[in-house]
C-alpha positions in Angstrom: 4.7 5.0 -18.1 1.3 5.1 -19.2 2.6 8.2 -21.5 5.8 7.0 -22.7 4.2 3.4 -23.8 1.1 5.3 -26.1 4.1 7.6 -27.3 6.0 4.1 -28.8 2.7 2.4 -29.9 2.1 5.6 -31.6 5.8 5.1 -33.8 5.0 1.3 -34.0 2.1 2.1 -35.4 4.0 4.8 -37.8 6.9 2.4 -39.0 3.9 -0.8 -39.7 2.4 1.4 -41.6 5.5 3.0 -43.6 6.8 -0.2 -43.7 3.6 -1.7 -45.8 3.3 1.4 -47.7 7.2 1.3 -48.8 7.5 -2.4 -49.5 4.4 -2.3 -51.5 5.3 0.5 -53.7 8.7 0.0 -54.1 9.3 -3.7 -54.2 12.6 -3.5 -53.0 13.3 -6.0 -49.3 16.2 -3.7 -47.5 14.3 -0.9 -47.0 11.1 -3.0 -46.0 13.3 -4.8 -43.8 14.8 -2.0 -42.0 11.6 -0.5 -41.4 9.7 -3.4 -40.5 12.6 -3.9 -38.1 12.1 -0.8 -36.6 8.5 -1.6 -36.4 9.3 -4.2 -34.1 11.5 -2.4 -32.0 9.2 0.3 -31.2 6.8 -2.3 -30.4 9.4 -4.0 -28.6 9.8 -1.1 -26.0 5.6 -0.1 -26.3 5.3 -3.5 -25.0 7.9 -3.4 -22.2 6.4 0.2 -21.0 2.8 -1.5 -21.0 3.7 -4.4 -18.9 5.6 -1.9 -16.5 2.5 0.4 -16.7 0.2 -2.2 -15.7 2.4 -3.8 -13.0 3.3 -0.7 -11.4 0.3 1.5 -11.3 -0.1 5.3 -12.4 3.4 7.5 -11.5 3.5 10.5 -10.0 4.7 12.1 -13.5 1.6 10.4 -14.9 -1.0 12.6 -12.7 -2.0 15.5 -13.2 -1.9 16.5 -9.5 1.4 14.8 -8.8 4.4 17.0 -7.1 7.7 17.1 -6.9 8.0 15.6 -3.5 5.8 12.5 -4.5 8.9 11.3 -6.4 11.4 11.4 -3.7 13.3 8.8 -1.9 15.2 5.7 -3.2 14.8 5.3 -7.0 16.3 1.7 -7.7 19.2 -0.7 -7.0 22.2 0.6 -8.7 25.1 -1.7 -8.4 28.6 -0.4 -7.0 30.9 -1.9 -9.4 31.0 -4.8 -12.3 33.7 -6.9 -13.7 30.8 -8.0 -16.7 30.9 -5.3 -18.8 34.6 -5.8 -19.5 34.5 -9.4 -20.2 31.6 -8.7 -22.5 33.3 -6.2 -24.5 36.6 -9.0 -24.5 34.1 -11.3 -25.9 32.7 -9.1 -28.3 36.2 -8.8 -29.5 36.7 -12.7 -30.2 33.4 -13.0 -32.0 34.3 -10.5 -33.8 37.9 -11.4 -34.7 36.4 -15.2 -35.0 33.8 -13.4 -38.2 37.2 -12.3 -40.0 39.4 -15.9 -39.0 36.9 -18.7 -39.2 33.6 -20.1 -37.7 35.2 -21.8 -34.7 36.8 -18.3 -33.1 33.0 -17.0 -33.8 31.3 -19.5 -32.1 33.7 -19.5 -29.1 33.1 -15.5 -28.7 29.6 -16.5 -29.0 29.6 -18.4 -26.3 32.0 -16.1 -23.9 29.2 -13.2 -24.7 26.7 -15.4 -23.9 28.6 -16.2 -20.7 29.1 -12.5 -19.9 25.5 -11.3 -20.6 24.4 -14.1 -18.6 26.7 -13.0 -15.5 25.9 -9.5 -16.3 22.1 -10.0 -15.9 22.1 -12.7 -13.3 25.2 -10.8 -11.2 22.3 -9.5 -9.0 19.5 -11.9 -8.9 19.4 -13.5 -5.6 19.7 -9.9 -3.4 17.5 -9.5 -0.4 16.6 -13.2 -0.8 17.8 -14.8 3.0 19.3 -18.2 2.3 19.8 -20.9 4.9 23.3 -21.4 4.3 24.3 -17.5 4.9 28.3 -17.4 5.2 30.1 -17.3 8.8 31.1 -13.6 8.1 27.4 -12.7 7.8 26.1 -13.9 10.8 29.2 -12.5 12.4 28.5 -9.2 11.9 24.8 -9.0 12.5 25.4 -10.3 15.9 28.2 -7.7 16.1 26.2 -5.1 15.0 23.8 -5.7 17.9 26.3 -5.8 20.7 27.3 -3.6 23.3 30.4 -1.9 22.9 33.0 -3.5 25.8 33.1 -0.6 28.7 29.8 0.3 27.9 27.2 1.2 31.1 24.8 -2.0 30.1 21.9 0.3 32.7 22.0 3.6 30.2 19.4 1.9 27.6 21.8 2.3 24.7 22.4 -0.7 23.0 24.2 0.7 19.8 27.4 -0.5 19.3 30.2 2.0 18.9 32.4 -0.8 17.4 33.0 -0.8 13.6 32.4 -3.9 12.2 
């Protein structure tokens, strides 16, 4: 990411500079804004890649004598399926009908988004952390997992279960 972060620090530094340049000469605030906006944007995501960059170490896209195969395998967690998205988009609706009816609609779609991007974010958070308290149907199946199927020659070695769980 080492790459990808100088690319963005490279347009940061691009938009500061035609931001300066433009609100200077021209003296008028909705072009500086948009560009100093997008001066912080691009910094926004030159940041991020940094931080990743420095967390994660050189890729394999990042060496020069990096292959193909030096990529392979597992990439991240990618979750199956989400009922977030949708209630984010419902809430997006509110907020947006409460901007045409009145301040109370807006601030209750405010919070629903909040809600949704919260649950959206957070859905996720505790996986592969082992709590104490694991549900009954948990524990159930791991101990399943590990038994013998029933009829089963317990003196052949085998101790994979041909059961489904």
């Amino acid at each position: 990411m080492r790459t990808e972060s100088r690319l963005f620090t490279g347009v940061a530094v691009f938009f500061g500079a035609e931001a300066a340049l433009y609100g200077w000469w021209s003296r008028e605030p909705a072009g500086t804004a948009a560009l100093v906006l997008a001066f912080l944007m691009a910094s926004l995501v030159a940041f991020f890649l940094r931080v990743q960059y420095r967390k994660r170490g050189l890729r394999a896209q990042d060496r020069g004598e990096g292959e193909v195969v030096d990529t392979a395998g597992p990439l991240d967690f990618f979750p199956p399926r989400s009922a977030w998205p949708i209630s984010i988009a419902l809430a997006a609706v509110v907020l947006a009908f409460g901007i045409v009816f009145g301040l109370w609609l807006a601030l209750i779609g405010f919070g629903l988004l909040a809600m949704g991007v919260g649950g959206l974010v957070f859905q996720y958070a505790d996986r592969g952390v082992q709590r104490s308290g694991s549900p009954e149907w948990a524990s159930r199946s791991a101990a399943s997992a590990r038994a013998v199927a029933p009829g089963a020659d317990s003196r052949s070695g085998s101790s994979t279960s041909t059961r489904s769980p």
